[in-house]
N, C-alpha and C positions, 0 to 999 in steps of 0.2 A: 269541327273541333280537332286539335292535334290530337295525334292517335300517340300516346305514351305514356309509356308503363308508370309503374310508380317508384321505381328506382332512379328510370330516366330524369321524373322530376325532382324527385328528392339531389338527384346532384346539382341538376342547376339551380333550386333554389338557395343550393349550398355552397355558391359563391357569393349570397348576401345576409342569411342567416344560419345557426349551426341547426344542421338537420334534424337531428333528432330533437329538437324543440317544436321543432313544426308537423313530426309526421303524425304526430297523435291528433291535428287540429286541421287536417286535409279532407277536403270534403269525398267521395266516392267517386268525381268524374275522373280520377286519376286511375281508376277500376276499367280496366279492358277486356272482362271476362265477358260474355256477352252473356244477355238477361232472357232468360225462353220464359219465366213466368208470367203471368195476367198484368195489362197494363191498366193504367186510371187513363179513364178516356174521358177525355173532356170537349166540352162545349166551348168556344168564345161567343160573347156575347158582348156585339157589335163588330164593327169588321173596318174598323176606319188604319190609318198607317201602320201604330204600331202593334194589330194584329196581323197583320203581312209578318211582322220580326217573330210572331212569335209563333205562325202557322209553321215559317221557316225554321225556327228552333224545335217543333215539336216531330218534324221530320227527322231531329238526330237524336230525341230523347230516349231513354234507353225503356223508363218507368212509364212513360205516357203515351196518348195517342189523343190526335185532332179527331176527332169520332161525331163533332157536332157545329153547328154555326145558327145562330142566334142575328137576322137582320131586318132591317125595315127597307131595307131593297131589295128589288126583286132580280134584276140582272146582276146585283152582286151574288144571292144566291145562286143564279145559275151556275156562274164563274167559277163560285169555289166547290161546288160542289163535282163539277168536272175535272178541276186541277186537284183534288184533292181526294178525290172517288169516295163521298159522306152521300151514306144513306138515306134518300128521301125523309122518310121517318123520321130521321134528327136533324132536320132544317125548321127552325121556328121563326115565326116574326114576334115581335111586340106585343100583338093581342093575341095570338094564341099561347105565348112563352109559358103562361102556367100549366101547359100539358104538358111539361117535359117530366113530371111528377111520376107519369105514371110510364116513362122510357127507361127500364133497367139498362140499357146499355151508355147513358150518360152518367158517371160517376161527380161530374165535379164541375161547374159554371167557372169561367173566367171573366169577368165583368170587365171590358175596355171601352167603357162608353164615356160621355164626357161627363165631368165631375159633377155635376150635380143629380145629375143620371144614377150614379155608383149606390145610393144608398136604396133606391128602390126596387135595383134588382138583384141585390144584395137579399133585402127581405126576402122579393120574390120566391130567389132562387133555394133560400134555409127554408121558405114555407113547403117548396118542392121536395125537401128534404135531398138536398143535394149540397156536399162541399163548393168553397168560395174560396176562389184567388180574384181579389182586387187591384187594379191599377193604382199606383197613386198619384194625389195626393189621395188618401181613403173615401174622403168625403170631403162637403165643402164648410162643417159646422164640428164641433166636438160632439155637439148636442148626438148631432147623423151620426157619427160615429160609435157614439155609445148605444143608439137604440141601434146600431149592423150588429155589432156585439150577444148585446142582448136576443136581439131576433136569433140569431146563428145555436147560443146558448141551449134557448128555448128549445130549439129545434132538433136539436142532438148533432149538427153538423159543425165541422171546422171552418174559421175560414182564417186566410192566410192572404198578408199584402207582397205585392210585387216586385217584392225590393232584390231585385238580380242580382246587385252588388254585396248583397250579403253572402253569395256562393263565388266570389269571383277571386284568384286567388290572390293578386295583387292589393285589394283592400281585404284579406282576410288580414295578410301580413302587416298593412297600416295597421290593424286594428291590434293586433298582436303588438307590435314595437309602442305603440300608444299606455294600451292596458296593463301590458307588462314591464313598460317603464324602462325599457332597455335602453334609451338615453336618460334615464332618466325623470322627473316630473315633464310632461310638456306645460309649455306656456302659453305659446301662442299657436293659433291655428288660421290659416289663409283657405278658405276654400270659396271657389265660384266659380258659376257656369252662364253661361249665355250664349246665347245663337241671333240673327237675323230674323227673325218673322215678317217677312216680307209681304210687301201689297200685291203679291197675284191672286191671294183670295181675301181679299175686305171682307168675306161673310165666314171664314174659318172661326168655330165658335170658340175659340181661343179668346178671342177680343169681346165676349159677348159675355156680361159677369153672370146673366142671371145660368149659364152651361156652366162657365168654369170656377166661377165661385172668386176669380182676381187671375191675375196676372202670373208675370215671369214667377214669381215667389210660390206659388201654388204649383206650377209646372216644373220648373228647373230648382227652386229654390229648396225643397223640401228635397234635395239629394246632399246637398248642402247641411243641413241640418242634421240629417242620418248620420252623414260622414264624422261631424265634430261629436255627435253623440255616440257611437260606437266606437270612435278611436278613444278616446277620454273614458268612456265607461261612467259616464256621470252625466245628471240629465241639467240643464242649465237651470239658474233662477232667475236671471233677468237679462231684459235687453234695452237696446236703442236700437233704433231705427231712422232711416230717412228714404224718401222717396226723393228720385236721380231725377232731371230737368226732363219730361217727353220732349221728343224730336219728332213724331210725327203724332200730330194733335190728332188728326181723319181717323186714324186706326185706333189709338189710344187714347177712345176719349170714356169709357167704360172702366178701364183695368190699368192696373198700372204698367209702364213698359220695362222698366230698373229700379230695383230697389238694392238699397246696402244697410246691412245690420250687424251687431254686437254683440253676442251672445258674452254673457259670465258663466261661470261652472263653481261650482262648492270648491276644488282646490284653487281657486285664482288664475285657472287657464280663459284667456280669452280666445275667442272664434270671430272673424271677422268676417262677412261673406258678401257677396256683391251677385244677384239673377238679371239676368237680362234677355230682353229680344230686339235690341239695334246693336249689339256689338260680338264678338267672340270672344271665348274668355274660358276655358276647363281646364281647371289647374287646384292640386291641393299642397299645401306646403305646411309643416307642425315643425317645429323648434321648442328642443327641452334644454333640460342644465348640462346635459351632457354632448349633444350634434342634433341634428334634425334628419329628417326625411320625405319625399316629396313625390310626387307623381304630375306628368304635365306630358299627353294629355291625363286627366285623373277621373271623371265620376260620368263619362259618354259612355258608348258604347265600345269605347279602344279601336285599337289596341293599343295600350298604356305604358308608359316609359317612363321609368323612375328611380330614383337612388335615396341613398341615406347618405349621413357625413362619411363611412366608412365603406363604401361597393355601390356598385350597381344595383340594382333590382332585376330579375331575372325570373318572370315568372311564362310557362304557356298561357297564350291565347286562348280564350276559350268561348264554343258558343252562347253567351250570358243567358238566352232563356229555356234555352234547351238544361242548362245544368238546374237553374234556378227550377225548374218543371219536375227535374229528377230526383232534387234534394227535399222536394215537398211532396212529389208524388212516391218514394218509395216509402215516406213514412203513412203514410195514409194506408197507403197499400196492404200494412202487415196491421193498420188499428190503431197505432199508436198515436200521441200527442203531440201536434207542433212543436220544435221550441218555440218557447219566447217570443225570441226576437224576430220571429217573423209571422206572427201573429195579429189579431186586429189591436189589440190592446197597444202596437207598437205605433202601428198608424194613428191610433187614438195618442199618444205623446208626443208624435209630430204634428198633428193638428193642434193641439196647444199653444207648440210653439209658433206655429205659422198665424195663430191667433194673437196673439202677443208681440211677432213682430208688426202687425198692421195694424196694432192698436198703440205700439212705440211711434209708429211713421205719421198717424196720423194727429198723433198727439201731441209729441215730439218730446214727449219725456220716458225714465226708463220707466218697466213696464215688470214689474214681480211674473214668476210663470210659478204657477201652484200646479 
């Protein structure tokens, strides 16, 4: 993470919006002061790619620490337990994972397992009475969704989805020019992502529905969804959908490989959006009555490059899960409430919608989202 003040940022962000609009709506990574109090040490649980991102992110967090690992391999325990110096004690597999209950030194589970996986140790982890960060998409049902919820409730613990891009500063400001209308109403919204998912591993449970619950639209697509819902500030009503021609039949014969969908919103903005895994594609583009603005790349991992009708965008780079870690772990830390919108309840509204799109596609008519 750049190392800079909050002055420093405040100017640069002040060749694309006026500053004092924004410094009241800046999260704390812009904070340099260094943190000597108690950290939230957390567990991941599973250890597949993008727990690598976020071992490496919790290396610069200020509020947390990797203090635990959660796997069904046994040489990946080893591994990380020496690059990362985790006390025997807070190394679990699977079928012992309900004794982390009784470990005061784990505060809080990160569940990175594959999606259909997320709702059991979710349970699991509120019956341990222990806080929850979930990957997403949250689950693979709304139904799962609502009983994570519920379980967490029960339990007296929080739990909170992974949405990195909610601390990140370039879509804060999307989010800001959208809600606060600074061109204006938006109308239309472009956003879509997609990658190659290649054959060098045919058994990556990506392609396997009963792991991931579908396709490109469950993995990439539900960043998509976020984006036109938090820039707009308004949840959609309905959609169309269509599923893209497979190109490779061997891989994708379970999940879909492309899909592209329609989102409506209650003011007449439409969101058009296009997931994929045979092509590349990370780009967000919104046009109001008054100019537009865009980011490309926009909803990876960046580092993101963007403008509106009037400047550049100019925001620091930042390490997305290390902030995201720190924006959820210092509110835990003092007791208090998530917000909102990073909340399960919010994963619970993107699974709706990702239910709704693949119930537009398969249909092939528009499809109400209540």
């Amino acid at each position: 993470m750049k190392n800079l003040s909050r002055r420093t940022f405040l100017e640069k962000v002040g060749v694309a919006v006026g500053a004092s609009a924004l410094a009241a709506t800046i999260p704390s990574f812009t904070n340099t002061n260094v943190y000597e109090g108690r950290k939230l040490n957390i567990a991941l649980c599973g250890l597949g790619r993008y727990a690598g991102y976020l071992a490496e992110g919790l290396q610069e967090s200020k509020y947390c620490k990797l203090a635990g690992i959660v796997t069904g391999t046994p040489a990946k325990a080893e591994k990380w337990q020496k690059q990362y110096n985790i006390p025997e004690k807070n190394i679990y597999n699977y079928q012992n994972f309900d004794e982390i209950v009784n470990n005061k030194d784990i505060d809080l589970v990160y569940v990175v397992l594959p999606n259909a996986l997320h709702k059991e140790y979710v349970i699991r982890a509120a019956k341990a009475n222990k806080h929850v960060i979930v990957e997403k998409p949250m689950a693979v049902t709304a139904k799962d969704c609502q009983e994570m919820i519920d379980a967490c409730k029960k339990a007296g613990v929080q739990l909170a989805m992974g949405y990195r891009l909610h601390f990140e500063p370039y879509h804060i400001e999307l989010k800001r020019l959208g809600q606060e209308k600074v061109f204006g109403q938006v109308r239309l919204i472009e956003v879509s992502l997609g990658y190659k998912l290649g054959a060098e591993n045919p058994k990556d449970w990506h392609y396997v529905k009963a792991l991931s619950g579908g396709g490109s639209l469950m993995n990439l697509g539900v960043y998509c969804v976020q984006a036109s819902r938090y820039v707009l500030g308004e949840e959609p009503i309905s959609v169309t959908a269509q599923f893209m021609p497979v190109t490779n039949k061997s891989l994708f014969s379970e999940v879909e490989e492309s899909i592209t969908w329609q989102l409506v919103f209650p003011s007449g903005a439409v969101c058009t959006s296009t997931s994929a895994y045979n092509c590349g594609i990370d780009r967000f583009f919104a046009t109001a009555d008054d100019g537009f603005f865009e980011l490309n790349p926009a909803v990876s991992y960046g580092p993101f490059k963007g403008r509106t009708s009037k400047s550049e965008l100019n925001f620091p780079d930042i390490n997305q899960q290390a902030t995201q870690c720190d924006e959820i772990g210092k509110v835990l830390l003092i007791n208090k409430q998530l917000p909102s919108h990073i909340t399960g309840e919010e994963g619970l509204k993107d699974m709706k919608v990702l239910e709704a799109i693949y119930k537009a596609a398969n249909t092939g008519k528009k499809v109400s989202i209540i």
